[in-house]
C-alpha positions as CSV (number, residue, x, y, z in Angstrom):
1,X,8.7,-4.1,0.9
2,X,6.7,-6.3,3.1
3,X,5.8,-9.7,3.9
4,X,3.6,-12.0,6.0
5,X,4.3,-15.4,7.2
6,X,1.8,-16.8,9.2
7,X,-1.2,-17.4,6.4
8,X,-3.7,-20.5,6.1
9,X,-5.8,-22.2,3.6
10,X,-8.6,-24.6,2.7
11,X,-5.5,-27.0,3.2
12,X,-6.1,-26.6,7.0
13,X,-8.7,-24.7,8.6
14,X,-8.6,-21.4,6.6
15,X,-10.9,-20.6,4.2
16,X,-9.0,-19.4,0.8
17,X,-7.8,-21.9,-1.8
18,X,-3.9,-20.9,-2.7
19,X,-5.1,-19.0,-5.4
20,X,-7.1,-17.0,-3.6
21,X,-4.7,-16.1,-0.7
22,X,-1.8,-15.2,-3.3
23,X,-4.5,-12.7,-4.8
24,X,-5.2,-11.0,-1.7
25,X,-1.6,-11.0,-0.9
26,X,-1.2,-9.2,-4.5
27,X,-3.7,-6.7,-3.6
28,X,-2.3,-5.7,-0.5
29,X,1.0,-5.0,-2.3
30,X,3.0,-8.4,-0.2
31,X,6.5,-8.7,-1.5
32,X,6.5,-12.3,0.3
33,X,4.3,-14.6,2.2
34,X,4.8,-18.2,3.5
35,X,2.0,-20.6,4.1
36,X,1.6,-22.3,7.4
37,X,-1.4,-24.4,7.3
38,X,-1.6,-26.9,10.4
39,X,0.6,-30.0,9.7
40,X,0.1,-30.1,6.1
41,X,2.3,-29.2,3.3
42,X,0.0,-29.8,0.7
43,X,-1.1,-26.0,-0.4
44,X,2.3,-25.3,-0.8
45,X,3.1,-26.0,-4.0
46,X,0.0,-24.3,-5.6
47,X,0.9,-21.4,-3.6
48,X,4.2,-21.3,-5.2
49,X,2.8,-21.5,-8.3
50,X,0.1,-18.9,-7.9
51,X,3.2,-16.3,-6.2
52,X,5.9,-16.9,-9.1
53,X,2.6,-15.8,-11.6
54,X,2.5,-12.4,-9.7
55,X,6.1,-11.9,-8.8
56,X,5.7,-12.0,-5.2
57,X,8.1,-14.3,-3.1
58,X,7.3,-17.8,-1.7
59,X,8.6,-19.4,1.5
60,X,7.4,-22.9,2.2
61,X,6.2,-23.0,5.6
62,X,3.7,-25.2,8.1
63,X,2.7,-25.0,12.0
64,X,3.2,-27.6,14.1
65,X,1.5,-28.4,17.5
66,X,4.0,-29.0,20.2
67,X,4.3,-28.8,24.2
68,X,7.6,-27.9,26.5
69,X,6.9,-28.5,29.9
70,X,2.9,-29.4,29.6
71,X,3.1,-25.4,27.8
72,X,0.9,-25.9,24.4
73,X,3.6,-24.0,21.6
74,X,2.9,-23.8,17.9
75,X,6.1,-24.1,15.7
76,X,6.7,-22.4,12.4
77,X,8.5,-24.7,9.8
78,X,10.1,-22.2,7.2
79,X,12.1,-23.1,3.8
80,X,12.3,-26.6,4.6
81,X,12.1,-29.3,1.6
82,X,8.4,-30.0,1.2
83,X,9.5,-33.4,0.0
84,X,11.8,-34.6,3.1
85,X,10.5,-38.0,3.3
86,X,10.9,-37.8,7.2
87,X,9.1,-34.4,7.4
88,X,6.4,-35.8,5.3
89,X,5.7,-39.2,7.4
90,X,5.2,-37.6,10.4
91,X,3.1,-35.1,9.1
92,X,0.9,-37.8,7.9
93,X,0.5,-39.1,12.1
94,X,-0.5,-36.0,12.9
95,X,-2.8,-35.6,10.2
96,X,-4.5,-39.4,11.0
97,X,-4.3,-37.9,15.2
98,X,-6.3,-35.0,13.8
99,X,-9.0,-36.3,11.6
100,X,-9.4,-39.4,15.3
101,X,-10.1,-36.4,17.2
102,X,-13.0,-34.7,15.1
103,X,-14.3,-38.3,15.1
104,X,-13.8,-37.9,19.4
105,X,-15.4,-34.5,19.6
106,X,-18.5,-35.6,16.8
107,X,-19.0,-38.5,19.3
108,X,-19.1,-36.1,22.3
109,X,-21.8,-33.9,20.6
110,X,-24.3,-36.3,20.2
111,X,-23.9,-37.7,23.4
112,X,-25.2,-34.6,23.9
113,X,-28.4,-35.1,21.9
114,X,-26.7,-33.3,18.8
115,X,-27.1,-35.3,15.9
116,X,-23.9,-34.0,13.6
117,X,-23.0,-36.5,11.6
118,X,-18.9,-36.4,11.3
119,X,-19.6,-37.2,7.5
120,X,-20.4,-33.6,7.6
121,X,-17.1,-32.1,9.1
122,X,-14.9,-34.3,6.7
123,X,-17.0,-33.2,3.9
124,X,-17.1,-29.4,4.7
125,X,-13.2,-29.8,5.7
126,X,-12.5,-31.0,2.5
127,X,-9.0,-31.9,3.6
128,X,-6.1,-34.1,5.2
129,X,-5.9,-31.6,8.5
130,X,-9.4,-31.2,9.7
131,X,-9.4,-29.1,12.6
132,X,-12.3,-27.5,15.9
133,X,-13.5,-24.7,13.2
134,X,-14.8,-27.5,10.7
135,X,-16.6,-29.1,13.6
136,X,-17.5,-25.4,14.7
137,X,-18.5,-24.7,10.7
138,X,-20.4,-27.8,10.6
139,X,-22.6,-27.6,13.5
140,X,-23.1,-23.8,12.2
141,X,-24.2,-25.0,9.2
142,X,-26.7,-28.0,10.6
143,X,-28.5,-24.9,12.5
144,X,-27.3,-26.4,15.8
145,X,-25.9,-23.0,16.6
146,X,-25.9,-19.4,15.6
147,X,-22.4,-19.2,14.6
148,X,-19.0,-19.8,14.9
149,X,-18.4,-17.9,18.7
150,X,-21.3,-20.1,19.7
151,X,-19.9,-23.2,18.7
152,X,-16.8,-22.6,20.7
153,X,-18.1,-21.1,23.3
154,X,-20.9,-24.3,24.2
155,X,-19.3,-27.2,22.7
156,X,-15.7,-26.8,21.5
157,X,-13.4,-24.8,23.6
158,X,-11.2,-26.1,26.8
159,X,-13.1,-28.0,29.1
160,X,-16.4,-27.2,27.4
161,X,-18.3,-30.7,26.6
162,X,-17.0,-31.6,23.2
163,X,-13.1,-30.8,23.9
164,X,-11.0,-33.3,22.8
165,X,-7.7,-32.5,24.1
166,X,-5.1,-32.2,21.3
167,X,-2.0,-34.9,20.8
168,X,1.3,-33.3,20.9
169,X,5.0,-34.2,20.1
170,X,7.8,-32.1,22.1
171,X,9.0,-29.0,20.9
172,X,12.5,-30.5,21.0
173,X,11.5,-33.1,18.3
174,X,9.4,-30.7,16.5
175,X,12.4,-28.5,15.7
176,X,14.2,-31.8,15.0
177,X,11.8,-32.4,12.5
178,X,12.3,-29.0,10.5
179,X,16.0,-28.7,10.9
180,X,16.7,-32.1,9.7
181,X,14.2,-31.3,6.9
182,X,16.5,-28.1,5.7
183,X,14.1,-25.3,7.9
184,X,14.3,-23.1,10.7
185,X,12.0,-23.1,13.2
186,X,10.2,-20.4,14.8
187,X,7.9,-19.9,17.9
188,X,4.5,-18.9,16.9
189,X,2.4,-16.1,18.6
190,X,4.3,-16.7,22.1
191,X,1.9,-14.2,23.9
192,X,-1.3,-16.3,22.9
193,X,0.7,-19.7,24.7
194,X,2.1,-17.1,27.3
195,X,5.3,-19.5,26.9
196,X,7.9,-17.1,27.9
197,X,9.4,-19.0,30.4
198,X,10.4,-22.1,28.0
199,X,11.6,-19.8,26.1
200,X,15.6,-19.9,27.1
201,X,15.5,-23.7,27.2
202,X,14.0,-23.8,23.4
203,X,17.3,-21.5,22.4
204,X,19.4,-23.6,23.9
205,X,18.2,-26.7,22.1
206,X,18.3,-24.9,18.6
207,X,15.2,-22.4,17.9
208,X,15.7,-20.1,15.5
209,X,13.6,-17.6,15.8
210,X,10.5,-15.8,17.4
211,X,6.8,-14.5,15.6
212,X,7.3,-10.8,17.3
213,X,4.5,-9.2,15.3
214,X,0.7,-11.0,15.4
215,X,-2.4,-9.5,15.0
216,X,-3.1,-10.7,18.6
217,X,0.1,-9.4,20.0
218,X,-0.4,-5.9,21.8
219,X,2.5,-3.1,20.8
220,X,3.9,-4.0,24.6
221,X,4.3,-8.1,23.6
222,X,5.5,-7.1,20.5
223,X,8.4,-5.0,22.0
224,X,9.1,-7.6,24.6
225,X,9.7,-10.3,22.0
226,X,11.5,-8.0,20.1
227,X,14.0,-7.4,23.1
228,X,14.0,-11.5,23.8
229,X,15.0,-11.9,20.0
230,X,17.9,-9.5,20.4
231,X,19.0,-10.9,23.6
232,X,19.1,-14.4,22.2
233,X,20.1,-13.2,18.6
234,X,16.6,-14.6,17.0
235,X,15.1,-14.3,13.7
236,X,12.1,-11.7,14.4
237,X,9.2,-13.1,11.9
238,X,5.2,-11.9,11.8
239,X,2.4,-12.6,10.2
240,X,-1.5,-11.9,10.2
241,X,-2.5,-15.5,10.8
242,X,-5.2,-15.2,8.3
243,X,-7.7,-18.3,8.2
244,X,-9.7,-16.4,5.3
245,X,-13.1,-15.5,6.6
246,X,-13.4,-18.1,8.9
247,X,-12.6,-16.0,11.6
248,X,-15.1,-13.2,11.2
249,X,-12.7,-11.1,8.9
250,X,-10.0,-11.4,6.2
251,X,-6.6,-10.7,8.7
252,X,-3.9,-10.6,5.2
253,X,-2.7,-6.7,5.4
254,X,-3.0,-6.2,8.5
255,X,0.5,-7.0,9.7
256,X,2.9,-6.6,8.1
257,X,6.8,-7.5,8.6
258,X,9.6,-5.3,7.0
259,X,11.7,-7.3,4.7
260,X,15.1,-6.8,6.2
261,X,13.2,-9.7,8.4
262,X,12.9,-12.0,5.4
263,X,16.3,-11.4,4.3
264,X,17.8,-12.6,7.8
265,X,15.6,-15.7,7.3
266,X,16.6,-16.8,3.9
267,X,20.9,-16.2,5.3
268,X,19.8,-18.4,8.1
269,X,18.0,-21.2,5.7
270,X,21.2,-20.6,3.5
271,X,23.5,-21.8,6.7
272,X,21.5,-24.3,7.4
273,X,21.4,-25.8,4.3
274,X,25.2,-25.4,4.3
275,X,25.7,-27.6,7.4
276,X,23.4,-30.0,6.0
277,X,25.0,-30.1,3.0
278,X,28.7,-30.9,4.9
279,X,27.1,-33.1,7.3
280,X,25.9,-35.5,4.4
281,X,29.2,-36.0,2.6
């Protein structure tokens, strides 16, 4: 049995509906997934619908943009309460920071003599977490570039003329925010960030776990991580990060996490919700 948990949708910036991503998990045989579209809950419950139809298991999940120590770090959110009022309100600033910097980088662009209208990107993104690959889509599909590599590589990544740098709340309250909401939180893709450094600080203020396996992480990362999760007694996760086929290629089935992994996460959700529970009373 496998799983992956790292997958996004048309709720973000993939390019599957729900449906769609719980079929290809079907046909690649996934006992689990999670969705983890960028601050946004929204897919979630469709997804759940969509995995109970085909018998596969569903953890709720999201990604959240943080920073420890001026180090960019993605957080996993898993099986917190999708309706935590708290979780959901500051969900809803990031999403409002997000759609004010596509306005930012549309602005940039034609400053630049490129006339892409940021009607465009909201209509093509089609959603409440519009992110650089609708801008990149949208200027793909105008005929303003070839494709997507273009895009980024002219206009859109780090100090190229349209980058907009990205708001970002603290890790610290970023883990607040999904442990208060009932979740566990989990470093995404650490040797992307190359954040090993905060790493010890982050355990000591309450993180979870660590995404070992990525379909970016060499065999070597993957083992490093896996020796930093048992010297810090982590939760080892993984997933393909699949945006669909916005990314040149669909990534679901490609990585693959052995479900001894899941069953560690759901014990640790189970404590969690346990000291939740006592706290309250």
């Amino acid at each position: 049995m496998f799983a992956d948990l790292h997958l996004h949708t048309n709720f973000s910036d993939g390019t599957y509906s729900p449906e769609e991503l719980v079929a290809q998990a079907a046909r690649h045989k996934l006992s689990g997934i999670s969705l983890t579209d960028h601050d946004t809950v929204e897919g979630c419950e469709r997804a759940a619908r969509a995995c109970a139809a085909v018998n596969i298991e569903f953890i709720t999940g999201t990604e959240l943009t943080a920073e420890q120590n001026g180090n960019e770090i993605h957080l996993l959110g898993y099986g917190f309460d999708p309706l935590n009022p708290k979780l959901l309100a500051e969900i809803s600033k990031f999403q409002a920071v997000r759609q004010q910097r596509i306005h930012e980088m549309v602005a940039r662009l034609n400053e630049l003599n490129i006339p892409l209208q940021v009607e465009a990107v909201f209509s093509l993104a089609n959603c409440q977490s519009p992110g650089r690959p609708h801008v990149a889509r949208a200027l793909a599909q105008a005929g303003f570039v070839a494709n997507l590599d273009e895009a980024f590589e002219r206009f859109l990544k780090k100090n190229r003329p349209a980058w907009v740098p990205k708001a970002r709340m603290s890790a610290l309250e970023g883990m607040e925010l999904i442990h208060q909401a009932g979740g566990v939180a989990v470093m995404a893709h650490p040797g992307l960030n190359r954040t090993d450094d905060v790493i010890p600080g982050l355990v000591r203020a309450g993180m979870d776990g660590i995404e070992c396996f990525h379909t970016k992480h060499t065999p070597s990362m993957a083992r490093n991580y896996l020796a930093l999760a048992a010297k810090y007694r982590l939760l080892v996760t993984g997933g393909s990060d699949c945006h669909g086929m916005s990314k040149g290629k669909p990534l679901i089935g490609t990585m693959r996490l052995p479900y001894d992994h899941v069953e560690k996460l759901k014990a640790k959700l189970a404590e969690r919700k346990t000291t939740l529970s006592n706290a309250n009373q």
